[in-house]
N, C-alpha and C positions, 0 to 999 in steps of 0.2 A: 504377637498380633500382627497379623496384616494388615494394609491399609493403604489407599488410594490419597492421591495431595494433585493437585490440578495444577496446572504452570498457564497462571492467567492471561500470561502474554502471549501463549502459542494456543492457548484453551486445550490443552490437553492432559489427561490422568497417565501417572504412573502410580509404583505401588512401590510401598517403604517396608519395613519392619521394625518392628518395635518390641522391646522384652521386659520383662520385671519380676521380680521374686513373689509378688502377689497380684492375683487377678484386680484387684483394685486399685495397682500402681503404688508407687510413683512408676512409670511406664518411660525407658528410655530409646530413643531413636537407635538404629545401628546401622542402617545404613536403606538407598536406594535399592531396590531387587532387578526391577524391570521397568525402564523408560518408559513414556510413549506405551503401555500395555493396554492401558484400559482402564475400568471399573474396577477392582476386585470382589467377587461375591460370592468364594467358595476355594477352597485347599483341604483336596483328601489325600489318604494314602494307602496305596495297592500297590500288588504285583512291583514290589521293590520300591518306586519311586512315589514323589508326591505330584503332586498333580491341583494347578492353578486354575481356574477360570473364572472370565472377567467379561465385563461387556466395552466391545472395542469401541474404540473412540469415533462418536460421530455426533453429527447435531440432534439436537430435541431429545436427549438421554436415550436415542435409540441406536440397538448398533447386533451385528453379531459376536455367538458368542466362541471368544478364543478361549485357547488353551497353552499352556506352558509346563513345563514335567524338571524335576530335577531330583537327584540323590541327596541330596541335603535341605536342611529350610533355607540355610542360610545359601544356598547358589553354588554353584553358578547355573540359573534357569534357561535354558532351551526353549525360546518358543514353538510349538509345532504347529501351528494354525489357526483356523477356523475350526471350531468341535459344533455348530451348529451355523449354518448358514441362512441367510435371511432367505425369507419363503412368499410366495406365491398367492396365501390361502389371503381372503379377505379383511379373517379377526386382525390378524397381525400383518399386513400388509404395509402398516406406518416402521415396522421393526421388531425387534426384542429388547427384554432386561433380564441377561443373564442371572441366573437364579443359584440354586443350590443342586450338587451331584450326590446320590446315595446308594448304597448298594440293595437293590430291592428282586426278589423274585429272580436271582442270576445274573443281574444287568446290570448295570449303572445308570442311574434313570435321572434326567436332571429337568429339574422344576423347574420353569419360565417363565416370564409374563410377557404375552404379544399385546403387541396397540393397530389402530386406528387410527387417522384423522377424523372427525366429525366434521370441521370445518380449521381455519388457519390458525387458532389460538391452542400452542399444547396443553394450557393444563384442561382444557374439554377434552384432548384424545380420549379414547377408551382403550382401557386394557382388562386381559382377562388370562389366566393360567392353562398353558398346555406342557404339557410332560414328551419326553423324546429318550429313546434309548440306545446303548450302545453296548457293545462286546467286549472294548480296550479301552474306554476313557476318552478316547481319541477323538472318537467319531461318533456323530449323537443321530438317529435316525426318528423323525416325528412321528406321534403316534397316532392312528386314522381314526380318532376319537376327539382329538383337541377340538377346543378346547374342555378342559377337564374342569374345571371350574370358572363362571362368569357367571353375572347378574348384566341382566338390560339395562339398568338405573344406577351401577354404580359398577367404579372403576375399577379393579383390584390388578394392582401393579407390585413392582421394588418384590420379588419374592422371595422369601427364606424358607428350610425346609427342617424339620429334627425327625426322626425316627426313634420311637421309645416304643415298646411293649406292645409291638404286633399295628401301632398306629402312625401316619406320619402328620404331624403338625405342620400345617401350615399359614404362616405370617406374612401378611401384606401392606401395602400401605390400601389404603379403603378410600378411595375418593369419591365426594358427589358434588358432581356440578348442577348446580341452577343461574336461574336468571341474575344473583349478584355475586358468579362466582363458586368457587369451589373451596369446599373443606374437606379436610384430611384426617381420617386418625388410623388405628393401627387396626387388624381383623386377622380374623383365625377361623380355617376350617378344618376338620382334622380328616383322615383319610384312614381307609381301614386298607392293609397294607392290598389284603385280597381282592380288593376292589381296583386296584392300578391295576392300568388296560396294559396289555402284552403285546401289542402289533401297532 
């Protein structure tokens, strides 16, 4: 198991690793992977190596998203960059939340959630899902369709992605703000694989 532990005193995420004989633990520590990395919210593997991304450390959970590769789980990790760069366009103009990489239609296509500010307080940002493509893992290029999933009225951020049976699932966090404030709970849209835009 991956996983992300924040150093309060610098407010910054790095990423740990943890292992166990059963998926429901007891789960032991094994060590730190990568400092200072980021979020972590996704570890595949291709073309030899594994392949980390995370969303970089910056304020109001927004940040872009890097990448990291190495021959083994346990390291030693190479960070190689930015695999998606913060953008221009207005949905996501407050940032990204590094999402989930899958292998879809040839590509490697990784799930996102862009934000908005609406005004100064982050839990009213709005967020909504755009997808981005790449050739190596390396490099994410957005696609002229995002975002690919939004609602006007509610927020859909934090995203994870699975791919089962010709479908890809997708889980978000679901936020609606009103006038006392925002709740949260979990949502899911699913995706028919032939329906992901290609450009």
């Amino acid at each position: 198991m991956f996983y992300s532990g924040e150093n309060q005193t610098d407010y910054y995420w790095s990423v740990g690793l943890a292992v166990a004989d059963h998926p429901l633990g007891p789960w032991r520590k094994v060590s730190e992977l990568l400092p200072n990395f980021g979020y972590v919210t996704s570890v595949s593997h291709h073309d030899g190596r594994y392949f980390m991304y995370a969303q970089s450390n910056r304020q109001n959970d927004y940040g872009p998203t890097v990448v990291a590769t190495s021959f083994s789980l346990i390291g030693p990790w190479t960070v190689e960059g930015v695999a998606l760069p913060d953008s221009g366009e207005p949905w996501e103009s407050a940032g990204t939340e590094s999402g989930t990489v899958l292998p879809v239609n040839n590509h490697y296509v990784l799930f996102y959630a862009g934000g908005y500010y609406v005004d100064d307080i982050r839990m009213h940002a709005h967020d909504a899902v755009g997808v981005a493509f790449s050739n190596d893992g390396l490099h994410f290029t957005r696609s002229l369709f995002n975002p690919v999933v939004s609602d006007p009225s509610v927020s859909i951020g934090n995203v994870s992605a699975l791919r089962e049976d010709g479908e890809i699932y997708l889980f978000y966090t679901h936020r609606v703000n009103d006038g006392a404030g925002a709740s949260e709970s979990l949502g899911e849209t699913v995706l028919n694989i032939g329906d992901i835009p290609t450009e």
